[in-house]
Backbone bond lengths (Angstrom), bond angles and torsions (degrees), N, CA, C in turn:
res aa  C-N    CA-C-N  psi(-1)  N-CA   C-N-CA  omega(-1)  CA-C   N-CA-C  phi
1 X - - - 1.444 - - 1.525 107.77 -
2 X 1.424 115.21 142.95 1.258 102.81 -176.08 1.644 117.90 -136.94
3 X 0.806 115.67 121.10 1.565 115.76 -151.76 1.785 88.97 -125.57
4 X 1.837 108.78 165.92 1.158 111.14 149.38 1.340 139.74 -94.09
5 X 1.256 111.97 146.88 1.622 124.18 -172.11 1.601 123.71 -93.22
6 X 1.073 146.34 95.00 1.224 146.57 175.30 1.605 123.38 -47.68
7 X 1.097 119.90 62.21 1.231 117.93 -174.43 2.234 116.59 -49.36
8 X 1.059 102.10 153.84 1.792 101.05 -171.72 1.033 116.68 51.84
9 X 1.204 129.15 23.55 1.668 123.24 -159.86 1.799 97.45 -70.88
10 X 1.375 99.85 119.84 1.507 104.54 160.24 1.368 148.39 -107.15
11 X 1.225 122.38 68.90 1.472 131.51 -157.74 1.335 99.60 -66.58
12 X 1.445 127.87 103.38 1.360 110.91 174.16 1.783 128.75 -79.42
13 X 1.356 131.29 171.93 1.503 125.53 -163.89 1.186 108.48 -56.72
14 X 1.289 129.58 133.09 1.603 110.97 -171.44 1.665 86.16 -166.59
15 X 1.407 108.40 -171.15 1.492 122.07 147.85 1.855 98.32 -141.47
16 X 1.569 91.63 137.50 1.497 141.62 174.39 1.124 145.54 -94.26
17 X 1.780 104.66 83.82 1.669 110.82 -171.90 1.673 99.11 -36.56
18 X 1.296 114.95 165.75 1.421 121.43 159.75 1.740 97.28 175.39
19 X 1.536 91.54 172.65 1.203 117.95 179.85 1.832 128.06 -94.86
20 X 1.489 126.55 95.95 1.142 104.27 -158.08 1.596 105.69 -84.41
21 X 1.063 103.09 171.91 1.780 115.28 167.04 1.569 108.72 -110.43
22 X 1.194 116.41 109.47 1.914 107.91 -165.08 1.465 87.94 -169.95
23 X 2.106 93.37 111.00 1.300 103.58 163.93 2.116 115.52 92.23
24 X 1.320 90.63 5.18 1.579 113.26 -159.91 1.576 114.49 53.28
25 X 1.654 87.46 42.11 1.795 84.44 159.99 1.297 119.96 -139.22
26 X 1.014 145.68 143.46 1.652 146.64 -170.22 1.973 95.93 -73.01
27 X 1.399 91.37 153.49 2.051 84.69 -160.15 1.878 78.63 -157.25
28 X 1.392 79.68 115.48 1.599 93.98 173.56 1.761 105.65 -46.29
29 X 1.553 124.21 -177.94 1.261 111.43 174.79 1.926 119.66 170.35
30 X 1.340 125.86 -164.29 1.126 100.21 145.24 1.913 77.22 -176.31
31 X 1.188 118.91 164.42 1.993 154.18 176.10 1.048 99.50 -135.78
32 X 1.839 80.38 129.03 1.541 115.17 -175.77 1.830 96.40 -109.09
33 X 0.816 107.45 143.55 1.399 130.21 -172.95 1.613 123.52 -128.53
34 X 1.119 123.74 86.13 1.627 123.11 176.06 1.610 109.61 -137.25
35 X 1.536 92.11 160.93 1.369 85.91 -179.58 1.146 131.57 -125.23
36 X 1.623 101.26 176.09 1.637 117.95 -145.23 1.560 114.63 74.22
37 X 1.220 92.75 25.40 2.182 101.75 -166.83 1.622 93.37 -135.90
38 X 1.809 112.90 141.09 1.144 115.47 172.88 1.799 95.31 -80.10
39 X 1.756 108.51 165.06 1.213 129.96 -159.53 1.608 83.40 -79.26
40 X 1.537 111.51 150.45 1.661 135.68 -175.53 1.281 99.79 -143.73
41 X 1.177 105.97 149.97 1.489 123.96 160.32 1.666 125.54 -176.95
42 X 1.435 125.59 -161.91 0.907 138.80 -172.28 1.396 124.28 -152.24
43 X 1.436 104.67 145.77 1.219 128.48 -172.22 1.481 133.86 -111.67
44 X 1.265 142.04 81.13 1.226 150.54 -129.23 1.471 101.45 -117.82
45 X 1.581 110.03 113.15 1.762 105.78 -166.83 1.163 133.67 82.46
46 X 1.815 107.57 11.39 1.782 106.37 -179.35 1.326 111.77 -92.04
47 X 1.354 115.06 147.46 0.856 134.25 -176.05 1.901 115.57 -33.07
48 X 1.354 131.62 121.69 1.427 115.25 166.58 1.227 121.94 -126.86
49 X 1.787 132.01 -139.41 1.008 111.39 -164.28 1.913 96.64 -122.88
50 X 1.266 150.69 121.05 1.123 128.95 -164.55 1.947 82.16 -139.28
51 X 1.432 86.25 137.01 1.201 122.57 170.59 1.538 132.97 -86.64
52 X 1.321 111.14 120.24 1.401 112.03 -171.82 1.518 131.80 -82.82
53 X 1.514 133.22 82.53 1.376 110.02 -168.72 1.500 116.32 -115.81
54 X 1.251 109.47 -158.35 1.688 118.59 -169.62 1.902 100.54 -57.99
55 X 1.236 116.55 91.07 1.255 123.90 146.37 1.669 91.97 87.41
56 X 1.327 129.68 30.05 1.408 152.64 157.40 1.578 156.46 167.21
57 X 0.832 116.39 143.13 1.902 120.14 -164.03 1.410 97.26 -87.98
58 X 1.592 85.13 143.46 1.634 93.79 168.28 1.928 89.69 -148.45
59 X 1.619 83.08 174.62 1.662 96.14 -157.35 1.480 85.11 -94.96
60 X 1.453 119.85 161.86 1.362 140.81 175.27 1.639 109.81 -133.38
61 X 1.515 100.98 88.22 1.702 100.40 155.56 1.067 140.81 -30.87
62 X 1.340 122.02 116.65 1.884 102.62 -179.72 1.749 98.31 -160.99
63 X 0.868 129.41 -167.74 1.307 148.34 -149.21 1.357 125.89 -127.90
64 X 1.780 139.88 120.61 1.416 105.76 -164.86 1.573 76.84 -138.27
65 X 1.527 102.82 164.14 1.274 105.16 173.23 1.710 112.83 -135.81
66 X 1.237 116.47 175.11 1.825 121.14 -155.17 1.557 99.85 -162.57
67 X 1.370 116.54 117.84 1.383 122.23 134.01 1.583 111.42 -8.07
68 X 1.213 100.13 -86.75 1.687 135.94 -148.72 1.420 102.82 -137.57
69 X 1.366 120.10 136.81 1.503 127.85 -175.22 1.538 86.23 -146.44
70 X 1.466 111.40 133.11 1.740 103.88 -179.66 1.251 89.36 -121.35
71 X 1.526 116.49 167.29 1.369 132.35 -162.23 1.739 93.91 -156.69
72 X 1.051 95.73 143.74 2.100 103.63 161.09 1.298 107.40 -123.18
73 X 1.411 113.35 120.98 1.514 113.06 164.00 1.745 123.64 -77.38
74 X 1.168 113.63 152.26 1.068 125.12 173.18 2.188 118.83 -26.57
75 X 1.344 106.26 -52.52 1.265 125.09 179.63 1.683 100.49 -72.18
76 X 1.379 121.57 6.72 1.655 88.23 169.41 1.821 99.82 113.92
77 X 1.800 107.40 -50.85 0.804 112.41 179.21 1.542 145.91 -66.57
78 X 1.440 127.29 129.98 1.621 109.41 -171.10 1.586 106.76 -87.16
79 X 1.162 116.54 155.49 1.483 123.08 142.75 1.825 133.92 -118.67
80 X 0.939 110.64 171.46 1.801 94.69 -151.80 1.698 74.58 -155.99
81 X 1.167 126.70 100.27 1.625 126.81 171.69 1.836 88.86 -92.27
82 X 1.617 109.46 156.22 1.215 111.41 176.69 1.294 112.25 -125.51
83 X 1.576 128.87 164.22 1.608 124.87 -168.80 1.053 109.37 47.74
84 X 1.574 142.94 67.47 1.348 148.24 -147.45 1.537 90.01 -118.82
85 X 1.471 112.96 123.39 1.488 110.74 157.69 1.949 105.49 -105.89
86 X 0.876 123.58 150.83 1.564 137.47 170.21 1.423 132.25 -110.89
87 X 0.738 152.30 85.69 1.208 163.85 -171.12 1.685 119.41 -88.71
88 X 1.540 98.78 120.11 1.673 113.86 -162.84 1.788 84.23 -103.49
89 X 1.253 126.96 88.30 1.458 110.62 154.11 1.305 131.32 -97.04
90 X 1.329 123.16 -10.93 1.616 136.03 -175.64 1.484 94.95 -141.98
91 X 1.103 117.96 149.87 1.587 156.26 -175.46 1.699 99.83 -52.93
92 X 1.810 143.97 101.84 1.041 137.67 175.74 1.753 101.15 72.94
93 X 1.111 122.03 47.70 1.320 103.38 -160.06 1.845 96.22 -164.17
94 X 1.170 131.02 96.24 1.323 128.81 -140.54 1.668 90.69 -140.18
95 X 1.416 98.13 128.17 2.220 99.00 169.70 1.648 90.93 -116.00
96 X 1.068 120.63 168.14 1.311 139.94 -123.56 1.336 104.60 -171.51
97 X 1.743 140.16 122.73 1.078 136.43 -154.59 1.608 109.12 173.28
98 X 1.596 86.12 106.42 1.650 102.63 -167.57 1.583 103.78 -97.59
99 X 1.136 118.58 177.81 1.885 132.65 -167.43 2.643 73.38 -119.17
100 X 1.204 123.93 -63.04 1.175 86.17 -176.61 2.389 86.77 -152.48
101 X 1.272 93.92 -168.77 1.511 83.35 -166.35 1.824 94.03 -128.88
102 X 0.814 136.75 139.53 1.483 139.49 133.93 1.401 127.88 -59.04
103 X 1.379 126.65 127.40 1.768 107.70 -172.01 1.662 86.56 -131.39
104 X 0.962 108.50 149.03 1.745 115.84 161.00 1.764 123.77 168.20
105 X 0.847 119.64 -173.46 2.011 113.11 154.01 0.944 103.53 -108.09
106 X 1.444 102.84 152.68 2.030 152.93 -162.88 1.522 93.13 -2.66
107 X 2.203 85.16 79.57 1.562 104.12 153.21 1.332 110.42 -58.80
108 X 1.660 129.59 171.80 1.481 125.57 -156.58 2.111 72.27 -106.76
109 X 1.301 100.51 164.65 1.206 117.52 176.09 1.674 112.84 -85.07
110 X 1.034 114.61 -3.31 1.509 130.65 -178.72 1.385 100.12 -129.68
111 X 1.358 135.70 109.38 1.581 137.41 -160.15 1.638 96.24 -113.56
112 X 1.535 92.40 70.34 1.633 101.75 147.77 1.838 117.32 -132.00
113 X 1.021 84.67 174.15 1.762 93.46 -147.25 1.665 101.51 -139.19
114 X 1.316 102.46 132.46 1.749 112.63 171.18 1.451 101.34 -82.60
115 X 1.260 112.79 -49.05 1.995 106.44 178.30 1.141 91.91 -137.96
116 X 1.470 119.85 -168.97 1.317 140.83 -164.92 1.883 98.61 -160.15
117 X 1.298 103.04 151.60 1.598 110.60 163.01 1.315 106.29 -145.11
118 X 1.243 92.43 151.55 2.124 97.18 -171.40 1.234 111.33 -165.46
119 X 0.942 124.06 151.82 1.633 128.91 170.02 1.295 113.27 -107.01
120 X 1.502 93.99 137.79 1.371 126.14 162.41 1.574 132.07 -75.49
121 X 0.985 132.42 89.29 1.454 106.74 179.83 2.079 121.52 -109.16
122 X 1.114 105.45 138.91 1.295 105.08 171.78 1.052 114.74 96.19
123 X 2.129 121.66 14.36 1.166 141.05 175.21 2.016 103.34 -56.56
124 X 1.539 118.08 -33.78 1.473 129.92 176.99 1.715 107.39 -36.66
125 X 1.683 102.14 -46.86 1.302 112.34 -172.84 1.426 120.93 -42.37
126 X 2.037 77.78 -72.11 1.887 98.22 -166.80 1.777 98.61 -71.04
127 X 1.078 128.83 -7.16 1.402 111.37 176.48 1.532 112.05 -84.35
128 X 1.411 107.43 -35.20 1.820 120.19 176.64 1.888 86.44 103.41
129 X 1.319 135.36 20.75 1.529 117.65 -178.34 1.371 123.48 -152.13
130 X 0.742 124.09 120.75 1.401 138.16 -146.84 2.052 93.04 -64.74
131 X 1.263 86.82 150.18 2.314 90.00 178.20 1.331 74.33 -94.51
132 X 1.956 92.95 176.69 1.351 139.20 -145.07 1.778 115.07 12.86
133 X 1.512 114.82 16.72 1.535 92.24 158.44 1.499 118.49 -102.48
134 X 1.382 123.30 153.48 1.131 133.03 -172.18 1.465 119.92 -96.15
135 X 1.437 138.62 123.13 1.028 153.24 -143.13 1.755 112.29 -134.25
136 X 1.648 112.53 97.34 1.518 100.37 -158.93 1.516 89.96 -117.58
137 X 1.161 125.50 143.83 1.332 137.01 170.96 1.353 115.10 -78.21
138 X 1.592 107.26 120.63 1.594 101.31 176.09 1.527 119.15 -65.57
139 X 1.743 110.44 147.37 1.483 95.85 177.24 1.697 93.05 -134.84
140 X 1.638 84.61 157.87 1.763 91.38 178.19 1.435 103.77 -129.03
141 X 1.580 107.21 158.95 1.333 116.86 -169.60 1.340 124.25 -113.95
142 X 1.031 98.64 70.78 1.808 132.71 -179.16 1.177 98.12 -69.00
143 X 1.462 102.16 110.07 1.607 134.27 -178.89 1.623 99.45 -109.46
């Protein structure tokens, strides 16, 4: 399959009107994106669970969960958060909460992959050493 790849793509930290796909229905919305933070968002108008009783409805909170929940942002761009739980607590009114997100153009509809590229940041830390300096071990010539 051959799709295009967005090389450098830089989505910077933000939150992102978009359009979700949830339930085979398009669901107004918007993903929040920061980092060192799993992907969040919201869902405005999704579908929930409302209960029918003697001479009135009321809404019933509850919890839904997703593989894959796809979204299109405004710019063109998709997002695809994964292990998605959803949460219906108020009436048209949906939070949204991924384990991590995919961002790019015309992800494949089947999210498998020959390679992957990604950035790392803040690897300097957990190693204790700063990138591009060079670190040579003295040696002596013990005869």
């Amino acid at each position: 399959m051959l799709f295009t790849v967005a090389e450098k793509l830089i989505l910077a930290v933000g939150t992102y009107p978009c359009q979700w796909t949830y339930r085979d229905r398009v669901v107004s919305g918007e993903i929040r994106l920061e980092g060192s933070q799993v992907p969040t968002g919201e869902m405005f108008d999704a579908p929930g669970t409302w209960v029918e009783g003697e001479g009135c409805r009321s809404f019933e909170p509850h919890e839904d969960t997703a593989d894959v929940l796809r979204g299109q942002l405004r710019s063109g761009y998709e997002t695809v958060p994964l292990d998605v739980r959803i949460r219906h607590l108020l009436p048209e009114h949906s939070w949204v909460h991924g384990r991590m997100a995919l961002i790019g153009s015309a992800l494949p509809e089947r999210l498998l992959f020959d390679s992957v590229k990604f950035q790392v940041g803040g690897t300097h830390r957990a190693g204790r050493r700063i990138p591009d300096k060079e670190h040579h071990a003295a040696r002596s010539s013990g005869h």
